[in-house]
N, C-alpha and C positions, 0 to 999 in steps of 0.2 A: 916823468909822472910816477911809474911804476918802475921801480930796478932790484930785483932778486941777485943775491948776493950768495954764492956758492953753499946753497942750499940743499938742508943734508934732512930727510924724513922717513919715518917707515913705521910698518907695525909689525914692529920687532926685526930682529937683523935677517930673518930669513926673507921678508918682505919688504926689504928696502925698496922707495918708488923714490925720490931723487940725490943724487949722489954731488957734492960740488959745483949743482945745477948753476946757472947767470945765463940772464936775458935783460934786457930794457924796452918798457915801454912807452914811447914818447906820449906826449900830454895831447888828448884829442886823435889817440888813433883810435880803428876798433879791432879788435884782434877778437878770432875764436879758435877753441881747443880742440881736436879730433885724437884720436886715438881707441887701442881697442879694450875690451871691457877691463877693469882693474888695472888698469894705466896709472892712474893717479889722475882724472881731469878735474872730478869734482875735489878731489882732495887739494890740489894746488888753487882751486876758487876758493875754498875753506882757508886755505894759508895768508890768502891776500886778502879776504874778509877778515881777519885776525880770528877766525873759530877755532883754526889747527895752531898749534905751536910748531915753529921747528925744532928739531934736532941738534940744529948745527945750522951758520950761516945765517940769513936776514933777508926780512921784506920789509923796503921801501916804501913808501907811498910818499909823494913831494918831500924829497928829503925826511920824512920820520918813519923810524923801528915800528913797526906795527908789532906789538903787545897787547893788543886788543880788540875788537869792534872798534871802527872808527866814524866818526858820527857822519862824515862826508860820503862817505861809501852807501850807494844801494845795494841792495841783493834782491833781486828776482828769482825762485823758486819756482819747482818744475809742480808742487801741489799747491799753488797758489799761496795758500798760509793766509786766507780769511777767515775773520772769524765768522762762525756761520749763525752766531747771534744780532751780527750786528749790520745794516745794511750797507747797500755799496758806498754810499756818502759818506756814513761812520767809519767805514772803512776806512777808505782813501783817508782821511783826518785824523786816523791815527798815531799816526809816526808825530803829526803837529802837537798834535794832544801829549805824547810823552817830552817833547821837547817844551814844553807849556812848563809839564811836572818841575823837571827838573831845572830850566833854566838852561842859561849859556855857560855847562862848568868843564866844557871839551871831554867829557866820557859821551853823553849823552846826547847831548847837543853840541854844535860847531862854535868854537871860544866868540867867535862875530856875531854868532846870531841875535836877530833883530825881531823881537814879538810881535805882532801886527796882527790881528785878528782881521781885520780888513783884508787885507793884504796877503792872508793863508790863503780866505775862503773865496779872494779870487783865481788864486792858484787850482783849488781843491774843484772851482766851476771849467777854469780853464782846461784844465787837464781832462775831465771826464768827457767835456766836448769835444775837444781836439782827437781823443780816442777813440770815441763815438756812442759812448754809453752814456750821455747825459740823462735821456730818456730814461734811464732804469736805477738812475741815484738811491729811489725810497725802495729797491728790490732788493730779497736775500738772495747770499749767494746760491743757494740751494735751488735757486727759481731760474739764474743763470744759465746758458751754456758754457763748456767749458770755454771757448773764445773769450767770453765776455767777462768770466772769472780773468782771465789772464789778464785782460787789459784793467783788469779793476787794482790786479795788482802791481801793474805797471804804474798804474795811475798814483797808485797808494806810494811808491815810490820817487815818482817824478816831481810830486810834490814837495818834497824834499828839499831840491833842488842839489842831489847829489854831485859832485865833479869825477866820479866813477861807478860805471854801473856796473855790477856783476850778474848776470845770468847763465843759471845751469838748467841745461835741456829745456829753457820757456816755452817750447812749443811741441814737445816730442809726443804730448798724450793728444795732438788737437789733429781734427783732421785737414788734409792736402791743401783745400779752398782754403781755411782759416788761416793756416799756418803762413800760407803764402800771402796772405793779405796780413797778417802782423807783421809777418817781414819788409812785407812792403811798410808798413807802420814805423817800425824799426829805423829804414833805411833813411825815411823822410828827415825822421827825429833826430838820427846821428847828422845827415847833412846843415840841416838848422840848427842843431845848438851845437857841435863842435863836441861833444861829450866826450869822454873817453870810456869804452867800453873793450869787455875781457867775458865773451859767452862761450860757453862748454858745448857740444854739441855732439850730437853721433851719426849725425845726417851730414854727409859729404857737400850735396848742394847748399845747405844752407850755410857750412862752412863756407862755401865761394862766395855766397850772396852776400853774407853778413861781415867777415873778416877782409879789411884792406890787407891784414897780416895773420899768414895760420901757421897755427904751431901743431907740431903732431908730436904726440909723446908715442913712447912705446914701451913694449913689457918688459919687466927686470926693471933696474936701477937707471932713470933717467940723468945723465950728463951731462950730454952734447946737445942745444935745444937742436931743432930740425924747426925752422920758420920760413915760409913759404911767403913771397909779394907775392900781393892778389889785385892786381888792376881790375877783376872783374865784378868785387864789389860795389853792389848796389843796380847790380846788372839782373833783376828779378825778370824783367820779359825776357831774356835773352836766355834761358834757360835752355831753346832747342837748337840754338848756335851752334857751329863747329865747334868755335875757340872756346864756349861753354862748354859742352859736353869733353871737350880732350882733356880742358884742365882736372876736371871729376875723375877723369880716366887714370891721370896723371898722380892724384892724391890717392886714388883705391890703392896702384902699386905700392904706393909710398905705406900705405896705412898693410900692406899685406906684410910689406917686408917688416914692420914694426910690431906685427901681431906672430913674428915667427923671432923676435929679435928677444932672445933673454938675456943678453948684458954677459 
């Protein structure tokens, strides 16, 4: 699905974040990113979103050079990114609405894609139920909690019907109850639709919850990935576990030696 090719980025050469980098990620896992602050996390979701260019070297997505925004790709934002004119309904039918504009000319829409108005604004019903903000469709963001902004931008998303989702920090400004119940949201979603997902994180447990595969980056110039099997995703109740809490204990180390690692 995803294969990074000895990927070379920085701002400017005193600031190099990854050097000759390669990793792959198979189609339908979910993998999330840890490391400590100015690593490169968000920046390497920028590179596979097509926002960042490389340096040097290539991102893959199903065999093609990402050169751009790719119309399959979601992105989930840690400020939600609604507009606070428009309510949660107009929201979410956004992304529909520019693919409407433009048509199926593979910038902006997916070469396949199929118009259906029918057929969006069942999506656009489904998704807001299945998230659980049906109830608040005719609400502005502003009238929201932050949870409920979240999942509107999930929502706004899912509609899509992306085959990769991207999220960075989606849950880092929400609090403890919430966060854990979109995870649990999350978890439900990956195991039903098979997605393939790549989330940024800075929170160790949610790293465990969320990522079947975690990667840790570190400071200086990234190389060598460091990616961790996580059998414990999706393991949200087990949180007070042995084998939960050792793995987190196991990743702090890991995340210390890489916060004192300058390359």
């Amino acid at each position: 699905m995803i294969e990074i090719r000895n990927l070379q980025f920085g701002y400017g050469e005193k600031s190099r974040l990854f050097c000759d980098f390669s990793f792959t990620v198979a189609k339908g896992e979910a993998w999330t990113v840890i490391g400590p602050s100015g690593c490169g996390k968000t920046t390497l979701l920028f590179l596979l979103a097509g926002l960042n260019k490389p340096d040097g070297g290539g991102v893959f997505i199903g065999g093609e050079k990402i050169v751009r925004p790719r119309p399959s790709t979601g992105l989930v934002l840690q400020d939600h990114g609604l507009l606070p004119w428009a309510t949660i309904i107009d929201n979410t039918r956004l992304g529909l609405r520019v693919r409407k504009l433009y048509g199926p000319d593979g910038k902006h829409s997916p070469k396949h894609l199929k118009i259906d108005a029918e057929e969006d604004e069942k999506r656009v019903d489904y998704w807001l139920r299945w998230l659980g903000i049906e109830h608040l469709k005719e609400m502005y963001p502003s009238q929201l909690s932050r949870g409920q902004r979240q999942r509107a931008a999930i929502a706004r998303t899912l509609v899509l019907e992306p085959d990769l989702m991207l999220m960075d920090e989606p849950f880092s400004a929400l609090d403890a109850p919430i966060r854990v119940e979109l995870q649990k949201v999350m978890n439900s979603f990956h195991r039903e639709s098979g997605l393939t997902s790549f989330t940024v994180t800075h929170d160790i447990e949610e790293a465990v919850v969320l990522g079947e595969k975690i990667l840790i980056l570190a400071n200086g110039c990234n190389r060598q990935p460091q990616v961790i099997d996580n059998h414990l995703s999706g393991e949200v109740d087990r949180r007070t576990s042995p084998e939960f809490i050792k793995r987190c204990e196991e990743l702090r180390e890991l995340l210390a030696q890489c916060s004192n690692d300058h390359n």
